[in-house]
N, C-alpha and C positions, 0 to 999 in steps of 0.2 A: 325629699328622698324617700325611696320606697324599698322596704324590706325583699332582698333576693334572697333564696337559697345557697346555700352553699357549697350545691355542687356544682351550680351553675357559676358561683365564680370560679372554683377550681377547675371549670371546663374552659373558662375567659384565661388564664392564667397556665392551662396546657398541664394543671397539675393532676393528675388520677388518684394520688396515694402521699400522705404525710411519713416520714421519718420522725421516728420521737426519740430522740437522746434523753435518759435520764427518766427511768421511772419510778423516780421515788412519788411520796404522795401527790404533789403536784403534776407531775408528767405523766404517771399511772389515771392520775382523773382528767385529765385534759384527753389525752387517748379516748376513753368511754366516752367523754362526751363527742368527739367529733365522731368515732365507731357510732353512735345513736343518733347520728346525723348520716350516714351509711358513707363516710368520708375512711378510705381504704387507711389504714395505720398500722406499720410495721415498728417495732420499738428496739430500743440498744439501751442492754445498762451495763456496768460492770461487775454487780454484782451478780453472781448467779440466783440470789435467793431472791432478789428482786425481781428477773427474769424469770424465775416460777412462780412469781405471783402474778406477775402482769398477765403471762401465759394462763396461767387456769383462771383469768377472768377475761378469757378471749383475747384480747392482743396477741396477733401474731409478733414474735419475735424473733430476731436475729444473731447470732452465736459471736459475731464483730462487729465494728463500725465498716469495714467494708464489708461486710454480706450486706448489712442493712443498704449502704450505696449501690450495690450489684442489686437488689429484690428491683428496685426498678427501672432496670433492663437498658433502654437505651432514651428512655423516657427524660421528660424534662423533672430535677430533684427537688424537693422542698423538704430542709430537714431544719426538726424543732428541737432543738439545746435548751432543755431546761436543768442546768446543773452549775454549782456554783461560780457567783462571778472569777474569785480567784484561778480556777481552771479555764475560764474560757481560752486563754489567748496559746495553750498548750494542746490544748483538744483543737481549734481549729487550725492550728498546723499541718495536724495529721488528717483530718476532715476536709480539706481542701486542698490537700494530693489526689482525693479522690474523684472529687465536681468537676465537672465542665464548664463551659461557659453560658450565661442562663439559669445555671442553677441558683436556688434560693434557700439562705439559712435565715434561722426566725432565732433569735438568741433572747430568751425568757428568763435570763439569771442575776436579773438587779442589776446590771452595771453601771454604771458609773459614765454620765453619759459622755464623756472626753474618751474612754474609752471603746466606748462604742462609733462614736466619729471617727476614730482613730482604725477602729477594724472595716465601718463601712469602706475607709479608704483602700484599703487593704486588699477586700474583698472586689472591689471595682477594678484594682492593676489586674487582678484575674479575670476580668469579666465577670464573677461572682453578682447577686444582689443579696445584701446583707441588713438585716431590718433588727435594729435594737427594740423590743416588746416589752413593756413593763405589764404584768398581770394582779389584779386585785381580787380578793374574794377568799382566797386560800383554797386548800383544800374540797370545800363543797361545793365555793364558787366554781371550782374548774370543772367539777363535776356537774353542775347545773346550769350555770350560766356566767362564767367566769367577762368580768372586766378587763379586757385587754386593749392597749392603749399604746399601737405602735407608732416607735417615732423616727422611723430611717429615713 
């Protein structure tokens, strides 16, 4: 196996640009690092003061989850949910009113993998592809070289 780029998979993959849900510490560092990978990342959180931090360390941001959905345009989606697992199946409710078919969510919030089975299912009656991710490293991993271990 030999090390690609990664924009070249995200060019194999039709994706231009990540969606990051959730910038607390982990979402906020996962952003900069793929941003230093020159990987396009627009971001959603709900707080606002999270959203000004992310913004004044360069992540473009979004004012909703559907702006964030609307930033790319008519393009193929890939959006990353790092927030906790008890929210997830609430958030993509309203998250997947807004995807097409094709689109791709990365869910990075510990779940529970029965759970996660349970939403790939889900995700698939919509034509959705839905990838449960468990991420290691915390914090500086995400920011430098995070362990990510997906299992959809």
């Amino acid at each position: 196996m030999h090390f690609r780029e990664s924009k070249e998979v995200m060019a194999e993959m039709e994706v231009n640009r990540i969606g990051m849900v959730g910038l607390g510490p982990m979402g906020r560092s996962l952003s900069l690092n793929l941003l230093d990978k020159h990987i396009d990342v627009v971001g959603y959180d709900l707080d606002p003061g999270t959203l000004e931090k992310a913004s004044s360390q360069g992540i473009k941001v979004a004012s909703s989850l559907q702006d964030l959905v609307n930033s790319f345009g008519d393009g193929k989606k890939a959006i990353w949910i790092m927030i906790p697992a008890g929210k997830v199946d609430a958030f993509l409710r309203e998250l997947f009113s807004y995807l097409s078919p094709g689109d791709i969510v990365i869910e990075g919030g510990n779940s529970h993998f029965e759970d996660t089975e349970r939403r790939v299912k889900q995700a698939e009656s919509e034509g959705l592809v839905f990838i449960g991710t468990g991420i290691s490293g915390g914090e500086e991993g995400a920011l430098k070289g995070p362990c990510i271990m997906p299992g959809g």
